[in-house]
N, C-alpha and C positions, 0 to 999 in steps of 0.2 A: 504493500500500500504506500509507502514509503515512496517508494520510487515511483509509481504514479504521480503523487503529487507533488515531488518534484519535474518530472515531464509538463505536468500541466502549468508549472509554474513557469517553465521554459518557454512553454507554448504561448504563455501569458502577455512576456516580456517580447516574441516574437509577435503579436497578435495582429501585426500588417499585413500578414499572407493569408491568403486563401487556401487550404487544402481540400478544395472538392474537385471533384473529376471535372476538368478542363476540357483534357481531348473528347471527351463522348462529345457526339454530334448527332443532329437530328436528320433521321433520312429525309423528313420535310426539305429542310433545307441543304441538303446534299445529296440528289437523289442518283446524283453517277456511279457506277460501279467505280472502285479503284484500287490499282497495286499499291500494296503499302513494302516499305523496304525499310528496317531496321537497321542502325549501325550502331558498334559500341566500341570503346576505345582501346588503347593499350592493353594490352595481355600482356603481362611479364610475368619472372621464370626467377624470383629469387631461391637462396635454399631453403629458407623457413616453407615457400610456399610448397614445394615437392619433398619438403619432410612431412609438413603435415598432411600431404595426400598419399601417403606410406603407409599402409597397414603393414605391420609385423608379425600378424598370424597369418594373413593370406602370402604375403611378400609381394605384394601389388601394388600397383598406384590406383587410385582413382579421384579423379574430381568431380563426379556427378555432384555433390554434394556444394559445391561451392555456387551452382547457378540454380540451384531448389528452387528458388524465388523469383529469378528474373525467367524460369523456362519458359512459363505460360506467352510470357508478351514475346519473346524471341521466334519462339515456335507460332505463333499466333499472324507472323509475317510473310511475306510470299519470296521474301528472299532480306538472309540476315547475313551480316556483315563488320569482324571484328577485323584487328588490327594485332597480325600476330607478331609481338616483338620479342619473340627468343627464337635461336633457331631450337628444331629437334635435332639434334645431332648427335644422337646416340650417348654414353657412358661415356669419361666419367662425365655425371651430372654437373653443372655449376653454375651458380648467379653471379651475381655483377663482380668485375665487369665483363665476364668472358661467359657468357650463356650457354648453358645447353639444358632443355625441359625433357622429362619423361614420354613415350609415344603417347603413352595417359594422355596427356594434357589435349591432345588432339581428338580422344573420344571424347572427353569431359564436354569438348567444344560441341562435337557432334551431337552428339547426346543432346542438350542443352537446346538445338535448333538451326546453329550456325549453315550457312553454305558455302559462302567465301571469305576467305581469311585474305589478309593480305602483309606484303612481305619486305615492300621495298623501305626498307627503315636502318636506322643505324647501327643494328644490331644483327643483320642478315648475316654479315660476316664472321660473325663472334668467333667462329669456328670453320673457317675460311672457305675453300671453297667445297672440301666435303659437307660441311653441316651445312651452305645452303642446298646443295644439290639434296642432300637426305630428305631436307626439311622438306623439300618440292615430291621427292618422290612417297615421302610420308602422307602428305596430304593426299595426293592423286591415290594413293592406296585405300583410302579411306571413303573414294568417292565425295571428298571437299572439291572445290573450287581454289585454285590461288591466282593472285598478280602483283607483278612487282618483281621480280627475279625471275630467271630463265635459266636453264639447262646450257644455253646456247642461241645463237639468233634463229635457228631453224625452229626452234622453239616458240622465241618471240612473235617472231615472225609470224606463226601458222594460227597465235592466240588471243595475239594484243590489238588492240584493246579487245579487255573480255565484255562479249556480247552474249546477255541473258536476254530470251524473250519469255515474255509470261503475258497470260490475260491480251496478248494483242499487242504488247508495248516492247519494245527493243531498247532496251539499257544497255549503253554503250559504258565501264568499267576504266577509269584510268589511273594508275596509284606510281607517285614520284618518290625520291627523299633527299635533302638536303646532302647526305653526306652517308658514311662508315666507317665513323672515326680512323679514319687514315688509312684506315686497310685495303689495299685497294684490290679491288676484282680480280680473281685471273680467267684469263679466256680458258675454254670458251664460254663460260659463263657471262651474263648479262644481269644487272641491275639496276634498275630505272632512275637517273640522278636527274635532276631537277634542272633540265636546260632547256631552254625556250624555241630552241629552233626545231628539236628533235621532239617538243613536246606539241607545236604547229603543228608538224607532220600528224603526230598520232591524232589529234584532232580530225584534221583533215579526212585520215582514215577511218573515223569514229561515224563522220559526214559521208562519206562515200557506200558504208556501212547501212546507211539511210535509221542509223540510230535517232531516236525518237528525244531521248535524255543522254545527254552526255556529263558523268557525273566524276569528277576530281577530288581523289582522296591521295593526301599529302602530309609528309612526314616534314617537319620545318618548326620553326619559331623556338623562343630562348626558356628554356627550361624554369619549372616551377616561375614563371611571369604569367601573371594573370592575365595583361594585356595584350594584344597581337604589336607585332613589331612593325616596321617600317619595307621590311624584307617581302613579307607576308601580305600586309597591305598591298605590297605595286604585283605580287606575282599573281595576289586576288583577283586586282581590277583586269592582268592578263588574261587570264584563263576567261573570266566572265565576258573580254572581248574579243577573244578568239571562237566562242560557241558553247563553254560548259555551263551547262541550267542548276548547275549544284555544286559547294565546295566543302569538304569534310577533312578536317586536319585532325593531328596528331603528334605526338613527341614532347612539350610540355610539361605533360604528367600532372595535369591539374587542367582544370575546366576555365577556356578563354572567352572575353567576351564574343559574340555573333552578332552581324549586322544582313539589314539584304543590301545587296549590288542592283544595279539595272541594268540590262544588257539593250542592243542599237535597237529591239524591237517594243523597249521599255516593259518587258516582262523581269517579272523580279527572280532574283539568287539568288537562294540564302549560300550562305558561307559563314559555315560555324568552323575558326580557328583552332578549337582542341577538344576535342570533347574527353578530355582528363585519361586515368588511370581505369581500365574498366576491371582490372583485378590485376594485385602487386603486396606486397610488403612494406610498403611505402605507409608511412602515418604521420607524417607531420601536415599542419595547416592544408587543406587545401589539396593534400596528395591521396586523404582515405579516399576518392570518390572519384567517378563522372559520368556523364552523362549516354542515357540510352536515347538516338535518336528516329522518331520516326516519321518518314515522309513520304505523303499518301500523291498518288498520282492518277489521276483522271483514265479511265480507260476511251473515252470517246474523242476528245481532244488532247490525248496522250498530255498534259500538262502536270506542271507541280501543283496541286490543290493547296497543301499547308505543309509545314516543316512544326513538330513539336520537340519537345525533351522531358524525360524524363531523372530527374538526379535519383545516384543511385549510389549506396553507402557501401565502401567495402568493413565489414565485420571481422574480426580478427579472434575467433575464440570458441567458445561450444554455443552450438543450437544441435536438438535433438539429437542430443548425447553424441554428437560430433563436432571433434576441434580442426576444424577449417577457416577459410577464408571465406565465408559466406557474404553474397549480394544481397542486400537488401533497398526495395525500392524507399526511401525514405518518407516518404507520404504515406505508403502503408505502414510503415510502422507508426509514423505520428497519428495516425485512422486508428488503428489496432496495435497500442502497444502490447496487447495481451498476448502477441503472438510471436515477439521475441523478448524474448527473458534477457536482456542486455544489460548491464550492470550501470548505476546510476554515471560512471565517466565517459562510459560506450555511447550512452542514451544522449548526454549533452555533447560528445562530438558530433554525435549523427545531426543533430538542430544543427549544428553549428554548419556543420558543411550544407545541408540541405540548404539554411537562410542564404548563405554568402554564394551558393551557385544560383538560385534567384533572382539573388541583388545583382549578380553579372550579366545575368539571361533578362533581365527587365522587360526588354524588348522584343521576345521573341517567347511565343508562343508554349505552353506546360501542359503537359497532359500527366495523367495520374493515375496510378495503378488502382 
């Protein structure tokens, strides 16, 4: 009881926000069919987190347990969309700074809803050029999607940009990154780095493609900064004026403001700069968390209807007699605290991060588990 009203007293001092279901919408007034496509952020691979997906009876990994909560709105999508920043590269395991995840982590993903992951981030290399190759043939084994590294250009070549059609509508898939901490590629392998002439072209292809949405997910901007940078900003307003109708960043580790762009036909962009940590080991300010994002798209005039977010807590400890890193959507827990047992400092970081990813998102649209 204790901890109840402490919650509600938090809630108290919070009492500017709204927590009621945002995104529901009325088929009155939305009577289009439409694809929805979810995306969520960083995936990373410290050792805390594949120690605690270690059972020591079975001697297995497993992370079903960590996306419990977020399955239903994942799997709920017509096509979902994380950002996988460790490679899988086999034994020995290791986090930062030199990664390598359990094959686990890629069922947990699966499991969970996911379809495409994506690769091209600072961390592809971690384990040079066998872990990205593994990582690539891991997923393809598993019947995932990836983009953002290649095998090779015959590879690229015969994939990129990746083109999903669903419901009628052609999703053109394009994923860059700033950099690989110095490491650099070896042929024949391919890595998608963040150059403009070579990113024209893929556009162009995207166009030729007779892609519907051309959607740009990008690894960039300065670490734990809340704000987007100056970098970010002019590659934005590139992308939005070369033809992508959507921009999804990454790398950060903490959830960045979002604004929309207008592109020459003055239809709008959104471009959400980071959408944070979507599970990590990471717990200082601003790093327990980010955001789930989902944006629904017209099946009749193939358009972007609305772009939402949902913030989402990484948990760090026991639910249902399991010590994981458990997702939780933060509005359902401030809905029904009854339904995780969090301990009165778990309870006030979760407000915490939930209010300050709000105060950033001000302007753009919340839906609610």
């Amino acid at each position: 009881m204790k901890k109840y009203l402490l919650l509600f007293s938090i809630l108290f001092l919070f009492s500017g926000f709204s927590y009621n279901n945002d995104f529901a919408q009325n088929p009155a007034e939305n009577p289009e069919e439409s694809l929805i496509i979810v995306f969520a952020g960083d995936i990373m691979g410290h050792s805390p987190q594949f120690q605690a997906a270690y059972n020591p009876t079975t001697k297995r990994y497993s992370y079903d347990a960590c996306f419990r909560h977020v399955k239903s709105i994942i799997q709920s999508a017509d096509i979902a969309i994380a950002n996988l920043e460790v490679p899988i590269a086999g034994k020995p395991y290791s986090g930062y700074p030199n990664f390598s995840s359990p094959d686990e982590l890629l069922d947990g993903l699966k499991n969970a809803g996911y379809d495409v992951l994506l690769t091209a981030n600072n961390h592809v290399l971690d384990r040079s050029k066998k872990g990205l190759e593994r990582t690539i043939w891991s997923i393809k084994k598993r019947k995932l999607l990836s983009l953002g590294s290649y095998i090779d250009t015959i590879q690229r070549d015969s994939t990129y940009p990746l083109i999903i059609e669903k419901k009628g509508i052609k999703i053109a898939l394009l994923n860059y990154t700033y950099g690989t901490n110095g490491i650099q590629v070896e042929k024949p392998n391919v890595v998608n780095y963040l150059d403009s002439m070579q990113i024209k072209k893929d556009i162009a292809t995207a166009k030729l493609k007779n892609a519907d949405q051309i959607i740009m997910t990008v690894h960039w901007g300065t670490e734990y900064e809340l704000e987007s940078n100056a970098f970010q900003k002019v590659y934005a307003a590139f992308f939005v004026r070369n033809g992508v109708t959507l921009v999804v960043g990454g790398h950060p580790h903490v959830v960045q403001n979002a604004e929309v762009l207008y592109n020459a036909d003055s239809l709008a962009v959104p471009v959400y700069y980071s959408l944070g940590n979507s599970i990590s080991n990471q717990r200082k300010l601003n790093t327990d968390g980010g955001i789930l994002l989902s944006v629904e798209i017209g099946t009749k005039l193939k358009k972007i209807i609305s772009s939402s977010y949902l913030p989402v807590y990484v948990h760090k400890g026991v639910l249902n007699n399991v010590f994981q890193y458990h997702l939780i959507p933060s509005s359902d827990f401030i809905n029904h605290p009854q339904k995780y047992p969090l301990s009165q400092a778990d309870s006030l970081s979760l407000v915490v991060f939930d209010q300050s990813t709000r105060n950033r998102l001000n302007n753009m649209q919340l839906f609610d588990k």
